[in-house]
C-alpha positions as CSV (number, residue, x, y, z in Angstrom):
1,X,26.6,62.2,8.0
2,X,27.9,63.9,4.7
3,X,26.6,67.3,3.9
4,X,25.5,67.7,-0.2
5,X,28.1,69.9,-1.8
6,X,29.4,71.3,-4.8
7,X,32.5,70.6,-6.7
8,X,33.5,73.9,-5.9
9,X,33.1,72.7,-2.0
10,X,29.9,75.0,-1.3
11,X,27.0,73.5,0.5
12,X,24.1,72.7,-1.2
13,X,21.0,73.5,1.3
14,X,18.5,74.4,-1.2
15,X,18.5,70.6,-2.9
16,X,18.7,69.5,0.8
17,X,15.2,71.5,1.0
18,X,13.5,70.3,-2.4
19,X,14.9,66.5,-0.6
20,X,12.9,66.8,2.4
21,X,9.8,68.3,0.9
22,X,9.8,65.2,-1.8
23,X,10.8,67.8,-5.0
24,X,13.2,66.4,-7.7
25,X,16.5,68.1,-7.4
26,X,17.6,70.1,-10.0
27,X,21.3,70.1,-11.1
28,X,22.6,67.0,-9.8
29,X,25.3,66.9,-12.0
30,X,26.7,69.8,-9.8
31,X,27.5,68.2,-6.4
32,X,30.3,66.2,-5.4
33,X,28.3,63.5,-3.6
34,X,24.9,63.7,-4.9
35,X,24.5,60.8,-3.0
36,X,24.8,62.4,0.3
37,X,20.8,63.6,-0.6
38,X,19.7,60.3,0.4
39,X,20.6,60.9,3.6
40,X,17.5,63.7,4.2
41,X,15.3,61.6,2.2
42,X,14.0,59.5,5.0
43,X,14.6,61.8,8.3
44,X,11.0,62.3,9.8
45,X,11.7,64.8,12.2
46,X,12.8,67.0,9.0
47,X,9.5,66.1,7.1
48,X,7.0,68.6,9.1
């Protein structure tokens, strides 16, 4: 699994957070691989 990061290469936990909790990410344009979000989306042992 890819981890969300930024073009500068730092991790991006806080849009990781507002992914599992269903909040719109702000600042997409930012990351590297936005795409990597979707991998949080739909993990249900991280939506408690």
């Amino acid at each position: 699994a890819d981890i969300p990061r930024t073009k500068s290469g730092k991790i991006v936990e806080l849009a990781v957070r507002d992914v599992v909790h269903g909040r719109p990410v702000k600042n997409q344009e930012a990351l590297a691989n936005p795409e990597a979000l979707a991998l949080f989306a739909d993990l249900p042992d991280l939506q408690r």
